[in-house]
Biopython code that builds the backbone (N, CA, C, O; Angstrom):
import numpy as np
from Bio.PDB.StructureBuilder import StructureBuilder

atoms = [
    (1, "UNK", "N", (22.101, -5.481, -0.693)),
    (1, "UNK", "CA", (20.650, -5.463, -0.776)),
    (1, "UNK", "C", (19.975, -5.852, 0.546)),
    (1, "UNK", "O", (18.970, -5.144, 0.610)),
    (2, "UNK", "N", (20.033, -6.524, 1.477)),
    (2, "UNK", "CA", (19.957, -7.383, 2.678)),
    (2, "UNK", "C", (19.424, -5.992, 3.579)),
    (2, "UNK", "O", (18.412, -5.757, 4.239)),
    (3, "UNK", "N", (20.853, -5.097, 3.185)),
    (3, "UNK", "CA", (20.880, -4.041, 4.155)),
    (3, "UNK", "C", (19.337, -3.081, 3.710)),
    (3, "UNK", "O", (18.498, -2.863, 4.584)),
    (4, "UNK", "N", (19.194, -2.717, 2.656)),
    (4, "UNK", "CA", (18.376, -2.045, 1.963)),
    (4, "UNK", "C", (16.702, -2.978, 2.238)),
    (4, "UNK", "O", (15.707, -2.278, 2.424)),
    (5, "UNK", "N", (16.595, -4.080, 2.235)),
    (5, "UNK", "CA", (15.160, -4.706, 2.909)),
    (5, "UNK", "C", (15.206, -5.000, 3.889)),
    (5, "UNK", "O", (14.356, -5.788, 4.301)),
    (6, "UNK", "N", (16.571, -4.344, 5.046)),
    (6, "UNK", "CA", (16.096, -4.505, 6.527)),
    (6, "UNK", "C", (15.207, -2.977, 6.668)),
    (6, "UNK", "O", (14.044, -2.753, 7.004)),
    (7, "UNK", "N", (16.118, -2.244, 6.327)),
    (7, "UNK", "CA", (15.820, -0.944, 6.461)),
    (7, "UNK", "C", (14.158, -0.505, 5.689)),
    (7, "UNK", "O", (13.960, 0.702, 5.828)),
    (8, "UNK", "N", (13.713, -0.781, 5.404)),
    (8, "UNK", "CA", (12.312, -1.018, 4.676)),
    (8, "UNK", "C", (11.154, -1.548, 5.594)),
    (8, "UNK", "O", (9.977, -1.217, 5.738)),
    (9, "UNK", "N", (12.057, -2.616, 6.223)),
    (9, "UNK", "CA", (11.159, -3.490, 6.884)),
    (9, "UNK", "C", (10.626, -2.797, 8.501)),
    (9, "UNK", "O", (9.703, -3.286, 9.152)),
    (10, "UNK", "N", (11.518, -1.450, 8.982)),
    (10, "UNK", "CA", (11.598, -0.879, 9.759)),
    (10, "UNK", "C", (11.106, 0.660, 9.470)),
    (10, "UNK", "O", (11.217, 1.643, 10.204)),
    (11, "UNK", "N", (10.544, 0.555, 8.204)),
    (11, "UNK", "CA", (10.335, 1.826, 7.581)),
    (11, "UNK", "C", (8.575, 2.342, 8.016)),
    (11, "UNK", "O", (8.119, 3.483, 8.092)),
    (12, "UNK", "N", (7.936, 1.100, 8.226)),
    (12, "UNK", "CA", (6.509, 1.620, 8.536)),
    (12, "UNK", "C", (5.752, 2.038, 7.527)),
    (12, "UNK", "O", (4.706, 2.580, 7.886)),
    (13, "UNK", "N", (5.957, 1.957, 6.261)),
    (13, "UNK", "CA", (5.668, 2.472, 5.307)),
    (13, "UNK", "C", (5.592, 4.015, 5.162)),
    (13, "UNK", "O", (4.509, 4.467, 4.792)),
    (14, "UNK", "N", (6.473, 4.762, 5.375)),
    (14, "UNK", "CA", (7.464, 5.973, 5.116)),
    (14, "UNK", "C", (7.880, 6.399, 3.794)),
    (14, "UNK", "O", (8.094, 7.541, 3.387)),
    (15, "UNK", "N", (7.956, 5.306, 3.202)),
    (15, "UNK", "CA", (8.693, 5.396, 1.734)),
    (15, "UNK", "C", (7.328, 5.590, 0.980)),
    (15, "UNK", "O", (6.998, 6.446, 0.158)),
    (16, "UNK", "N", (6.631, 4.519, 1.520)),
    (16, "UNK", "CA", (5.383, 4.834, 0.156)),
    (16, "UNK", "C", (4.455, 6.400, 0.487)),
    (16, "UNK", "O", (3.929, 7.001, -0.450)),
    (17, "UNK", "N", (4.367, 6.908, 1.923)),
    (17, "UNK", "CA", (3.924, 7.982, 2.106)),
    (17, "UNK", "C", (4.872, 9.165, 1.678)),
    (17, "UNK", "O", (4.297, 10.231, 1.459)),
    (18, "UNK", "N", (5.932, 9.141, 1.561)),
    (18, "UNK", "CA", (6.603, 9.977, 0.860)),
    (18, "UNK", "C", (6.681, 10.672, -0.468)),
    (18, "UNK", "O", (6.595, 11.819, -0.907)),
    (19, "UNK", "N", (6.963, 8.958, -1.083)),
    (19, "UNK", "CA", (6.560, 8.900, -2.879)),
    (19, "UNK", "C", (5.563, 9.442, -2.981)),
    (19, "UNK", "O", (5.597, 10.408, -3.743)),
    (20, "UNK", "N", (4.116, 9.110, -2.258)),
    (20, "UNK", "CA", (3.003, 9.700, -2.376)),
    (20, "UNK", "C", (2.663, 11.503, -2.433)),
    (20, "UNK", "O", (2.144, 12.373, -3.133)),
    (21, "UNK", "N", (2.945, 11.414, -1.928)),
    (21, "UNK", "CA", (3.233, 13.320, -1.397)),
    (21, "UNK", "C", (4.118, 13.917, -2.713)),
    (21, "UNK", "O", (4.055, 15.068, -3.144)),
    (22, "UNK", "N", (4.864, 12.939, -3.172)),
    (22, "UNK", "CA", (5.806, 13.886, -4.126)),
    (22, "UNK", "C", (5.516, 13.527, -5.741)),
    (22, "UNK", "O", (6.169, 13.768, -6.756)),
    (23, "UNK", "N", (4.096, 12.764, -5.486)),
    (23, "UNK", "CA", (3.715, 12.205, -7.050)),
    (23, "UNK", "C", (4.417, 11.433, -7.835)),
    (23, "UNK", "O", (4.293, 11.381, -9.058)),
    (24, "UNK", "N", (5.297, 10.709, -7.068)),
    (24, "UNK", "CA", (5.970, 9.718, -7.626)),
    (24, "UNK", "C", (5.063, 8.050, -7.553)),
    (24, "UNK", "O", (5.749, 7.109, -7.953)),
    (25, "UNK", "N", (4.294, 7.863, -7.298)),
    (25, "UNK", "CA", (3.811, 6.794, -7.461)),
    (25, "UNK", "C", (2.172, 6.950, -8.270)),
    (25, "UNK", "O", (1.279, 7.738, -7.956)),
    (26, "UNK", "N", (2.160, 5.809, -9.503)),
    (26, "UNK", "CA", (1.342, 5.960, -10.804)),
    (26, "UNK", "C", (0.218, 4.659, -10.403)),
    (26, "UNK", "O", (-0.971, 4.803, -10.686)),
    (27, "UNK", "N", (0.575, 3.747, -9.914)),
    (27, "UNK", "CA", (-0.455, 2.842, -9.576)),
    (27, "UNK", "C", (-0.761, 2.410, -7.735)),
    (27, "UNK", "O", (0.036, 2.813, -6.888)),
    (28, "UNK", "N", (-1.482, 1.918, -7.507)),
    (28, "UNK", "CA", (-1.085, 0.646, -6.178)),
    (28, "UNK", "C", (-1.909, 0.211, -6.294)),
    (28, "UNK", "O", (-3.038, 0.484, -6.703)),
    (29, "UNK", "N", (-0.831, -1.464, -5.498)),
    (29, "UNK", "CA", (-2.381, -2.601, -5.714)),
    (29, "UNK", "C", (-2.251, -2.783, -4.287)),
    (29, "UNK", "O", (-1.154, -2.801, -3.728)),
    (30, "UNK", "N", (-3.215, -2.899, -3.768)),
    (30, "UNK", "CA", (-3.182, -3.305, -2.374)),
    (30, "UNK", "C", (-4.236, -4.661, -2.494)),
    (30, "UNK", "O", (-5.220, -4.640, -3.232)),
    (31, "UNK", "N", (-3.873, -5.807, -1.669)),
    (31, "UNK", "CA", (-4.242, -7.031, -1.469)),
    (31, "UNK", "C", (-4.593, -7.503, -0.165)),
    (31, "UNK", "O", (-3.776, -7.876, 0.677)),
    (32, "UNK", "N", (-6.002, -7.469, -0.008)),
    (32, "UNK", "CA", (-6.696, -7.695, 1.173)),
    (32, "UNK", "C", (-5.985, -9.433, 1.433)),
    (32, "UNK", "O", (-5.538, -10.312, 0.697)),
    (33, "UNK", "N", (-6.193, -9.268, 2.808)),
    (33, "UNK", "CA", (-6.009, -11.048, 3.363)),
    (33, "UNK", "C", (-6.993, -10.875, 3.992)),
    (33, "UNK", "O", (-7.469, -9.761, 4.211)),
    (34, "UNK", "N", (-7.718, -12.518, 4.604)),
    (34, "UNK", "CA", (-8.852, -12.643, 5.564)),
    (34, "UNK", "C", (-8.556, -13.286, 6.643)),
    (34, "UNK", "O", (-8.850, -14.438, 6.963)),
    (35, "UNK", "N", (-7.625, -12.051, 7.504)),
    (35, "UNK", "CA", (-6.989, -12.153, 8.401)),
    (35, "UNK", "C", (-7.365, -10.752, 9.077)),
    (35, "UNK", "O", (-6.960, -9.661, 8.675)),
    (36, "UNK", "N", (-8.214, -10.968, 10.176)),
    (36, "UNK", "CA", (-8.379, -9.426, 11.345)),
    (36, "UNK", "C", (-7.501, -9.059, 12.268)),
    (36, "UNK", "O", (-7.767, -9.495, 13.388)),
    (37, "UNK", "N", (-6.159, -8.143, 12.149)),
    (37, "UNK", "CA", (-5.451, -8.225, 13.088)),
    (37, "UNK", "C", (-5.769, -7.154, 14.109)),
    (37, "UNK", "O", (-6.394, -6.115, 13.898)),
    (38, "UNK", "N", (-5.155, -7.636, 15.434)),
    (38, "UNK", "CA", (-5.576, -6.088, 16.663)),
    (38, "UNK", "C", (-4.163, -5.209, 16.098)),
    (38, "UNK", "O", (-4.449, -4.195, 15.461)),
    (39, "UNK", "N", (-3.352, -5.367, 16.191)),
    (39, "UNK", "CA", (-2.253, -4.496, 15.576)),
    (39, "UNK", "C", (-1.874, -4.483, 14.503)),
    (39, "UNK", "O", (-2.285, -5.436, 13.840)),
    (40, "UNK", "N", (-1.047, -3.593, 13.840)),
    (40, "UNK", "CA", (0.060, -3.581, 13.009)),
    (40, "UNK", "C", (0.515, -1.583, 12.340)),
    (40, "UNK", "O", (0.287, -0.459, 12.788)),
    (41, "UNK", "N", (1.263, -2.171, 11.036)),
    (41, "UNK", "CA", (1.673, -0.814, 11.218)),
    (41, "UNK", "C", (1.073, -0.446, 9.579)),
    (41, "UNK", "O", (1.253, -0.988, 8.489)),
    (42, "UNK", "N", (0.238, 0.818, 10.054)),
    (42, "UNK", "CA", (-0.385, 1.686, 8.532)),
    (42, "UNK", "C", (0.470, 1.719, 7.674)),
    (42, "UNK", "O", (1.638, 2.074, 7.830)),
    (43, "UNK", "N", (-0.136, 1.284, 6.515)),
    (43, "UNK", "CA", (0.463, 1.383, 5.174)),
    (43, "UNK", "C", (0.172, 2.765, 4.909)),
    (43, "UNK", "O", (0.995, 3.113, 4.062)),
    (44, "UNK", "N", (-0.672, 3.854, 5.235)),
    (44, "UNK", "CA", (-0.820, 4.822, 5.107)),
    (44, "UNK", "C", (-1.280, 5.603, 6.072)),
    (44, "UNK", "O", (-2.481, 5.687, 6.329)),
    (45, "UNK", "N", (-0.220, 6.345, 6.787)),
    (45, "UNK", "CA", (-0.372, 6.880, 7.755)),
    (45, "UNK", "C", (-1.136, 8.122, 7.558)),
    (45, "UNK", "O", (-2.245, 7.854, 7.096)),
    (46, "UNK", "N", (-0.905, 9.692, 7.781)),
    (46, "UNK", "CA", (-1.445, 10.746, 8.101)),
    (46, "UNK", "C", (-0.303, 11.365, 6.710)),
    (46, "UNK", "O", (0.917, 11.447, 6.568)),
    (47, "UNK", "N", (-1.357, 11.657, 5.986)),
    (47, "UNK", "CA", (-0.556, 12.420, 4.421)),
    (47, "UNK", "C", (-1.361, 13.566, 4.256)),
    (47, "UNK", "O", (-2.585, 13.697, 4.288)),
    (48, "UNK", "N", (-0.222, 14.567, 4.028)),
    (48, "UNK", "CA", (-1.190, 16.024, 3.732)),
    (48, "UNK", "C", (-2.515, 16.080, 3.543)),
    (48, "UNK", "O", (-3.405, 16.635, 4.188)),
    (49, "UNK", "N", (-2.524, 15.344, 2.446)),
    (49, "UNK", "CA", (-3.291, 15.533, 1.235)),
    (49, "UNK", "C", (-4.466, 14.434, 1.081)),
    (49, "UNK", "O", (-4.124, 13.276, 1.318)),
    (50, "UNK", "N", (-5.481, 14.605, 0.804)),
    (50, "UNK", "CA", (-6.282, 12.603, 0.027)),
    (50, "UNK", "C", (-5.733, 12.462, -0.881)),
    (50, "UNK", "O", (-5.965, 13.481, -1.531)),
    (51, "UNK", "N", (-5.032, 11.777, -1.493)),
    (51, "UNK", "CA", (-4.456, 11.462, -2.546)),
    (51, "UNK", "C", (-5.442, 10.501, -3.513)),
    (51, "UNK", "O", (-5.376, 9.280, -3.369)),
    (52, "UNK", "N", (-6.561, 11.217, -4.720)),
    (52, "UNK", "CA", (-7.326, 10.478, -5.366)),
    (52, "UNK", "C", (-6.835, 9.413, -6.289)),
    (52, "UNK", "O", (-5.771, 9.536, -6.896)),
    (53, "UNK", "N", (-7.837, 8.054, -6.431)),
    (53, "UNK", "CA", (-7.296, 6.952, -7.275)),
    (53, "UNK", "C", (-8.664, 6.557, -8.164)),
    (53, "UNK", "O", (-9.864, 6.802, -8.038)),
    (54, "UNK", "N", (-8.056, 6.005, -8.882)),
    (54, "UNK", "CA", (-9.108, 4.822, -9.645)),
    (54, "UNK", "C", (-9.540, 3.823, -10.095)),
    (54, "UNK", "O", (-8.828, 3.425, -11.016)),
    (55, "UNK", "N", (-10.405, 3.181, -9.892)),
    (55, "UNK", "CA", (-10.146, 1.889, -9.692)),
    (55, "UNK", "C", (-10.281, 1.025, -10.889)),
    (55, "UNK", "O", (-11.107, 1.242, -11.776)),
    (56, "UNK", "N", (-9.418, 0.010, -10.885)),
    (56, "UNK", "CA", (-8.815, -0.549, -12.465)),
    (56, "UNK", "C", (-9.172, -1.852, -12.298)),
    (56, "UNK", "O", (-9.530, -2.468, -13.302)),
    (57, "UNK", "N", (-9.144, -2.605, -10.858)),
    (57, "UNK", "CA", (-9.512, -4.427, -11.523)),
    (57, "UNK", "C", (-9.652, -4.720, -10.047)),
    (57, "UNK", "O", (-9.413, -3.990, -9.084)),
    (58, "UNK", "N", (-10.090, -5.949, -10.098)),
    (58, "UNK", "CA", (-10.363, -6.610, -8.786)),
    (58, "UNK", "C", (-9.799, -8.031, -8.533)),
    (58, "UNK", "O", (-10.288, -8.487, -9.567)),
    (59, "UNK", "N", (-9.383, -8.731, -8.179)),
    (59, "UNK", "CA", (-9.317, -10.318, -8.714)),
    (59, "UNK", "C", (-8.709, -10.506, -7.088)),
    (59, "UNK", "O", (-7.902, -10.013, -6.300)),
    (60, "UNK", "N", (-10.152, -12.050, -7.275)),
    (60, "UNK", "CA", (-10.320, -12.850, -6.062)),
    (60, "UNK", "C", (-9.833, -14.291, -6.074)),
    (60, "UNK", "O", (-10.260, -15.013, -6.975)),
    (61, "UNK", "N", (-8.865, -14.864, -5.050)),
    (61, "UNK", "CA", (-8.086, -16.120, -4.857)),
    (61, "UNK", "C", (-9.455, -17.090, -4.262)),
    (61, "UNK", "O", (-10.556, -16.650, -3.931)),
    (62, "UNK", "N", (-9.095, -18.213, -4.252)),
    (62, "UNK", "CA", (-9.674, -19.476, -3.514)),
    (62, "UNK", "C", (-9.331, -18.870, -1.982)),
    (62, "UNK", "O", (-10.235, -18.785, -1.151)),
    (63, "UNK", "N", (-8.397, -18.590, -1.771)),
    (63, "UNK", "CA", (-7.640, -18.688, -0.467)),
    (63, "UNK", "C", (-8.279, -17.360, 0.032)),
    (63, "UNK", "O", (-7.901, -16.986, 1.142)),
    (64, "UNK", "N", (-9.114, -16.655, -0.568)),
    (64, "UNK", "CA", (-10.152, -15.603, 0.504)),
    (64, "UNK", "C", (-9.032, -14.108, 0.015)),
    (64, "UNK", "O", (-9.442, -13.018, 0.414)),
    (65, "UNK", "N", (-7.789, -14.114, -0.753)),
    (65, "UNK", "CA", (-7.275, -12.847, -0.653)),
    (65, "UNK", "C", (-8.159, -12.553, -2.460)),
    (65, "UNK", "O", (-8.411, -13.236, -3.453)),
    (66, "UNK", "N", (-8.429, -10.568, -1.824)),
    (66, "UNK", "CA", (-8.841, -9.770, -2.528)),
    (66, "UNK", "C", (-7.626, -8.921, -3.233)),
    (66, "UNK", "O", (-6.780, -8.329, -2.563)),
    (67, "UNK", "N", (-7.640, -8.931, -4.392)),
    (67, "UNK", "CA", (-6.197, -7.865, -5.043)),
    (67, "UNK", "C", (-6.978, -6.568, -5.435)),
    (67, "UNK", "O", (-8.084, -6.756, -5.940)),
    (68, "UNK", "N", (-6.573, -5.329, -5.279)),
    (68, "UNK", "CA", (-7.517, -4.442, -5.866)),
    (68, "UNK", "C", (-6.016, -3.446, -6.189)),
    (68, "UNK", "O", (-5.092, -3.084, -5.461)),
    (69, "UNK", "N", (-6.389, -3.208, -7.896)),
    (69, "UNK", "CA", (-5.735, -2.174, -8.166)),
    (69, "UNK", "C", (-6.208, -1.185, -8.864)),
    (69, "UNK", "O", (-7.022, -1.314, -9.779)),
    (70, "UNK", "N", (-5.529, 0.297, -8.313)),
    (70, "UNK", "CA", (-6.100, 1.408, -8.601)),
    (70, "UNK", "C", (-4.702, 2.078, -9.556)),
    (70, "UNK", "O", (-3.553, 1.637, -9.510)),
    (71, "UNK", "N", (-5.212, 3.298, -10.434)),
    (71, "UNK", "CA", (-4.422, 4.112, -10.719)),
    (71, "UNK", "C", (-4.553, 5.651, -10.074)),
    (71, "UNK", "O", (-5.525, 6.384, -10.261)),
    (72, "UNK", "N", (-3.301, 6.012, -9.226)),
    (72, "UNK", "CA", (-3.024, 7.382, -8.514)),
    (72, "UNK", "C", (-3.558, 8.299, -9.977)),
    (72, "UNK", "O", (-3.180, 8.058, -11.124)),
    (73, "UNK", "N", (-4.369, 9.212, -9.628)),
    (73, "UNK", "CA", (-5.010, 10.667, -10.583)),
    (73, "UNK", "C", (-4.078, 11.721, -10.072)),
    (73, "UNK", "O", (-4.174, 12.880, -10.476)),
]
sb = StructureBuilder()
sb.init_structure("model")
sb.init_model(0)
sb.init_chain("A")
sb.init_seg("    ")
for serial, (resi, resn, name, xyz) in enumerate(atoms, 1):
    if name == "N":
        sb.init_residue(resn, " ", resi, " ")
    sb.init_atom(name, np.array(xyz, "f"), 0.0, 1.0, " ", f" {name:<3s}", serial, name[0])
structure = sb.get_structure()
């Protein structure tokens, strides 16, 4: 397994733009932090397609993080 979450961790998010494209993924939650960074690497790079969602809940921490989850249409 070790081997399998290095390789992930080097993935750039590849896997989830993939799944995406091939309609394999039914939800995502993505979770804001309140943290502005100058770099890093897109969770969603350049995908064919817009891939439409909808939005299902919101829920806010003390600690400033936003959770927002949608369901993929």
């Amino acid at each position: 397994m070790p081997k399998l979450i290095e390789e992930l961790k080097q993935d750039g998010g590849k896997t989830i733009q993939s799944f995406l494209c091939q309609n394999l993924i039914t939800d995502i939650t993505i979770t804001k932090i309140p943290i502005v960074l100058g770099e890093g690497i897109p969770l969603f790079n350049k995908l064919p397609n817009d891939i439409k969602v909808k939005h299902l809940k919101t829920d806010s921490y003390k600690s400033g993080f936003v959770k927002l989850s949608y369901e993929v249409l």
